[in-house]
C-alpha positions as CSV (number, residue, x, y, z in Angstrom):
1,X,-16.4,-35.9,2.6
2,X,-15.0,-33.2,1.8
3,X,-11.8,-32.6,-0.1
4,X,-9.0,-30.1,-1.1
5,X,-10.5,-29.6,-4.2
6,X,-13.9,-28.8,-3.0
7,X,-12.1,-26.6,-0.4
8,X,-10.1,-24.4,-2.8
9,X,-12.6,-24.3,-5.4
10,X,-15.3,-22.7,-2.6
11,X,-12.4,-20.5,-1.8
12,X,-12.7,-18.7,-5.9
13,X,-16.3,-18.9,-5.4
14,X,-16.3,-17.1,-2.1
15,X,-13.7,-14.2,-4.0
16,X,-16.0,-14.3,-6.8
17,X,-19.1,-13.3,-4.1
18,X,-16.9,-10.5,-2.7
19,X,-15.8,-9.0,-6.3
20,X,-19.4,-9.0,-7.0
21,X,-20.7,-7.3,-3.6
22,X,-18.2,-4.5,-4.7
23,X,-19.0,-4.1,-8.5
24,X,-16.2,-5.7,-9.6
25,X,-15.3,-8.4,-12.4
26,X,-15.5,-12.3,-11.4
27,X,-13.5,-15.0,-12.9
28,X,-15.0,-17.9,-14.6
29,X,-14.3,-21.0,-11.8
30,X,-13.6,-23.4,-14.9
31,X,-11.1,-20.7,-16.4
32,X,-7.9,-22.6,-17.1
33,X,-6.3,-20.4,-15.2
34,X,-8.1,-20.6,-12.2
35,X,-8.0,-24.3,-12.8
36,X,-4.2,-24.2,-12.2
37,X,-4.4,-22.1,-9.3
38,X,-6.9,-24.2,-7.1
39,X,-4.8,-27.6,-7.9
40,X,-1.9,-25.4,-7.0
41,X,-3.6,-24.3,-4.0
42,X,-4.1,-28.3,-3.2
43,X,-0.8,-28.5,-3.3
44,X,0.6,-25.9,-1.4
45,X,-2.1,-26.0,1.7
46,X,-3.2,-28.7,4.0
47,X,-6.6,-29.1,4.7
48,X,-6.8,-27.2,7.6
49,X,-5.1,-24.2,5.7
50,X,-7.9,-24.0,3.1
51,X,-10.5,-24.2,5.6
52,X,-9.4,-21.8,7.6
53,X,-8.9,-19.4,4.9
54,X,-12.9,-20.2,3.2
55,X,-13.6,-19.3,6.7
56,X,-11.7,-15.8,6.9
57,X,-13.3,-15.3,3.6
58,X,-16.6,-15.9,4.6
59,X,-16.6,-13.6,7.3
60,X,-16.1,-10.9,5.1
61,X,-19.0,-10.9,3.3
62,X,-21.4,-9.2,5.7
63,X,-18.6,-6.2,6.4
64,X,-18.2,-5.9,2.9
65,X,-21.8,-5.8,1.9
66,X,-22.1,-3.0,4.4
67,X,-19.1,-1.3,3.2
68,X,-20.9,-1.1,0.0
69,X,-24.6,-0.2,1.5
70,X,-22.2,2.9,3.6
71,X,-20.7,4.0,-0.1
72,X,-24.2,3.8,-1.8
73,X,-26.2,5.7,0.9
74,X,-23.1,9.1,1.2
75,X,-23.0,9.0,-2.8
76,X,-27.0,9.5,-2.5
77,X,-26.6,12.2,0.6
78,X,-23.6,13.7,-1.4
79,X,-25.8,14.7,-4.3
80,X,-27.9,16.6,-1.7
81,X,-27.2,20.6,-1.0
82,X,-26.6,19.8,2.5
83,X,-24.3,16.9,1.6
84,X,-22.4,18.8,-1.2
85,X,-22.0,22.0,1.6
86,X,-20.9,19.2,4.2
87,X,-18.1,17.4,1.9
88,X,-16.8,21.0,0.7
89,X,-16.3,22.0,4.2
90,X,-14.6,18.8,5.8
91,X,-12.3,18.8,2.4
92,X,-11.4,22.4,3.5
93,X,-10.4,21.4,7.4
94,X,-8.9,18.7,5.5
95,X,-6.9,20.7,3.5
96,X,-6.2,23.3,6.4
97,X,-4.7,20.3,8.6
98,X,-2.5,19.0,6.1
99,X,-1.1,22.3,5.9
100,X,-0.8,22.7,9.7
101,X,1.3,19.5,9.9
102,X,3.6,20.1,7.0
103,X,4.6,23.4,8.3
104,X,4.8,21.9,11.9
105,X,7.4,19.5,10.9
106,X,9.3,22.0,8.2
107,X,9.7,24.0,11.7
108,X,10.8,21.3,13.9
109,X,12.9,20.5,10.9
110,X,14.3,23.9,11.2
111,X,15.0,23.6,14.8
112,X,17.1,20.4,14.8
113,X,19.5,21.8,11.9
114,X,20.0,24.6,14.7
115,X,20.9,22.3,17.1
116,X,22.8,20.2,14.9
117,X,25.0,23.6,13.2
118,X,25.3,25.3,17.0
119,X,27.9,21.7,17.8
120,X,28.8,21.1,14.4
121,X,28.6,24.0,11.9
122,X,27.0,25.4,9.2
123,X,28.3,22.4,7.1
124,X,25.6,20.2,8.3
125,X,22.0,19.9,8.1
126,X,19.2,17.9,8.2
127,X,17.9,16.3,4.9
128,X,14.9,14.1,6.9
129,X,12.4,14.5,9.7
130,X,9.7,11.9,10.7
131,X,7.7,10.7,13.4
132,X,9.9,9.7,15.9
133,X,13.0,9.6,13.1
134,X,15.7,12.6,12.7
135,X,18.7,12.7,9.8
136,X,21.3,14.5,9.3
137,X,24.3,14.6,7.7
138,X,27.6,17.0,5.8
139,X,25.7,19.1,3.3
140,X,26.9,19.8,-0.3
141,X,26.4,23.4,0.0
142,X,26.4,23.8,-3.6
143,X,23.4,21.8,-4.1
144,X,21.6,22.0,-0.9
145,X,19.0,24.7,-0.6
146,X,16.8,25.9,3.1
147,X,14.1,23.8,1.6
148,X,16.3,20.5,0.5
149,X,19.6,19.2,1.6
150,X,21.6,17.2,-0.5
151,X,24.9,15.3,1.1
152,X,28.1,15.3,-0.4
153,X,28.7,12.0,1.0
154,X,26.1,8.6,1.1
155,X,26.7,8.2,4.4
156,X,24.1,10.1,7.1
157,X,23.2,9.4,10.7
158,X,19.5,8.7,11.9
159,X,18.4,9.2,15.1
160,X,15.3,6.9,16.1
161,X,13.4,6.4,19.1
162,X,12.2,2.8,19.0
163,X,10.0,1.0,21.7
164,X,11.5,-1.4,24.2
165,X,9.5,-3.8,26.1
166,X,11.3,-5.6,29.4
167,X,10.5,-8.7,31.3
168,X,7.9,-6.9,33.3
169,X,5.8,-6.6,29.9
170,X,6.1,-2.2,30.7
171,X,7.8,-0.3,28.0
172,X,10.9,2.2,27.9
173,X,11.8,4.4,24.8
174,X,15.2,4.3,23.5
175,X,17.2,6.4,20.9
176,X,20.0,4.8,18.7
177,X,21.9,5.9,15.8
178,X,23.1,3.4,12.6
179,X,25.8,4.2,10.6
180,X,27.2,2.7,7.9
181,X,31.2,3.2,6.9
182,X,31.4,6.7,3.8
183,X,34.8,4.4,2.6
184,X,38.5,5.7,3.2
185,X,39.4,8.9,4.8
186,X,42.4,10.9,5.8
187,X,43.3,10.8,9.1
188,X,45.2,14.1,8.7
189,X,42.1,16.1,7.4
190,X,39.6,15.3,10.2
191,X,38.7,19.1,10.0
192,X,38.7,20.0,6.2
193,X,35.4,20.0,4.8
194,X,35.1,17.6,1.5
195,X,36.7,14.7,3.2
196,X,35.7,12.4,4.5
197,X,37.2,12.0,8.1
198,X,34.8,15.7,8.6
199,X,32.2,13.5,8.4
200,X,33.1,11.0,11.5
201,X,34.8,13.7,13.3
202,X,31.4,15.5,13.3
203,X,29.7,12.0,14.8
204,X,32.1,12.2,17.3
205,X,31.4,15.1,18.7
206,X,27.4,14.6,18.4
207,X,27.8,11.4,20.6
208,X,30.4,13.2,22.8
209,X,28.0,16.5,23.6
210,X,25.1,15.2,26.5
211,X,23.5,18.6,25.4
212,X,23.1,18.4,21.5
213,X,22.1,14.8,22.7
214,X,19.2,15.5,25.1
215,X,18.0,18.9,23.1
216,X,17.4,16.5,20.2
217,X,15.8,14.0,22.2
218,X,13.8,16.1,23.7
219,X,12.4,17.3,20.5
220,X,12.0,14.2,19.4
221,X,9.5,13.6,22.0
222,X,7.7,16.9,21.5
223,X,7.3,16.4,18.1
224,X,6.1,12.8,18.1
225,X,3.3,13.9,20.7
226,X,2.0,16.2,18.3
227,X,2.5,14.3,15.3
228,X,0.5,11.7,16.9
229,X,-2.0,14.5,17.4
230,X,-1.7,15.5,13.5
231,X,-2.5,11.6,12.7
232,X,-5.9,12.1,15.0
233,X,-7.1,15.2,13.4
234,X,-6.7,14.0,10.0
235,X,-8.1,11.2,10.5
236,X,-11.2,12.9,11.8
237,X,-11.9,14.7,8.8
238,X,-10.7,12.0,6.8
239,X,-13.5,9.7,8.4
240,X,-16.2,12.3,8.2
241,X,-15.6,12.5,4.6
242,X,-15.8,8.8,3.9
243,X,-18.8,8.3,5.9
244,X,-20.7,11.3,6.8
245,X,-23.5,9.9,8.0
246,X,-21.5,7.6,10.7
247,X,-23.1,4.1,9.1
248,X,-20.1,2.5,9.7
249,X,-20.8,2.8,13.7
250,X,-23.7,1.0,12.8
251,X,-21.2,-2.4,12.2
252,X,-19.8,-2.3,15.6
């Protein structure tokens, strides 16, 4: 019959196997150390939780052998001319897309501080752009520069689009802001730069102009699109450089 023990202790030896597929260091099973983990392990897990993770274990050892057979065969093909020509030029389409994308989203960046200053002036700007993510904010215009904002309060306000599944199990986009309280302000000096009221005042007029609303959305959109093209591309040359020769399609 077997037990927790024999369970846990098959588990190490398993993550031994896998260490030594990949070149790497094993553990002694009768280390003390390892000792105390696997009566540890007896403790912690049921039966059925050991067993099923010797079983996800175990069904990583042929994927990981060939993981290691893909990384042996393109360190071979690499030392070849036509390998070393290959890798040099899929490193420099790489290198080409990576630029492509950061100057794509300095750009967008660019655009939704225009749309964001046009409402609410110069004094704000936009400190963050990411997929599907926009924040902006009051600027410190002593410290900010084009390149970097810096906010001469904590508080900022994100734009998101998140995902939204209904009943039906279809999908709807949805755009929300989250903002936390910048502390006490002056209710008198709503319009004075440097305190804080400017700051709300300024969300209140972003959620109160449909336009500024719907051009940011709108971008939004856009720009995840093509981010999401970005993410494909680099991938792409990512992938060719990892496995040239396209083993790994031999694993599906």
């Amino acid at each position: 019959m077997t037990t927790k023990i024999d369970l846990a202790t098959e588990i190490y030896k398993v993550r031994n196997l896998l260490k030594e597929i990949k070149g790497e260091p094993t553990v002694e099973i009768t280390n003390e150390h390892v000792q105390r983990q696997i009566n540890e392990d007896t403790r912690k897990y049921t039966k059925d939780d050991l067993r099923l993770q010797l079983e996800r274990l175990n069904e990583l050892i042929e994927p990981t052998k060939h993981q290691v057979e893909i990384k042996r065969k393109t360190d071979e093909y690499y030392q070849t001319e036509e390998g070393k020509r290959r890798k040099e030029l899929n490193e420099f389409g790489l290198s080409i897309k990576r630029e492509e994308w950061i100057s794509y989203e300095k750009e967008v960046t660019q655009t939704f501080e225009h749309y964001i200053q046009l409402v609410l002036g110069e004094n704000w700007g936009v400190s963050c752009f990411h997929k599907n993510t926009v924040t902006f904010s009051v600027i410190d215009k002593d410290k900010s520069t084009p390149e970097k904002r810096e906010y001469l309060f904590g508080q900022d306000i994100p734009v998101r689009t998140d995902e939204k599944w209904n009943s039906n199990k279809s999908s709807s986009l949805t755009y929300s802001v989250n903002i936390c309280s910048c502390g006490d302000s002056n209710i008198e000096k709503g319009n004075q730069y440097g305190d804080r009221a400017y700051f709300y005042v300024g969300l209140g007029k972003f959620l109160d102009n449909p336009v500024l609303i719907q051009n940011v959305i709108k971008l939004l959109e856009d720009s995840s699109v093509r981010i999401s093209q970005f993410e494909k591309e680099y991938e792409e040359y990512q992938n060719k450089i990892i496995d040239p020769l396209g083993l790994k399609k031999e694993q599906i």
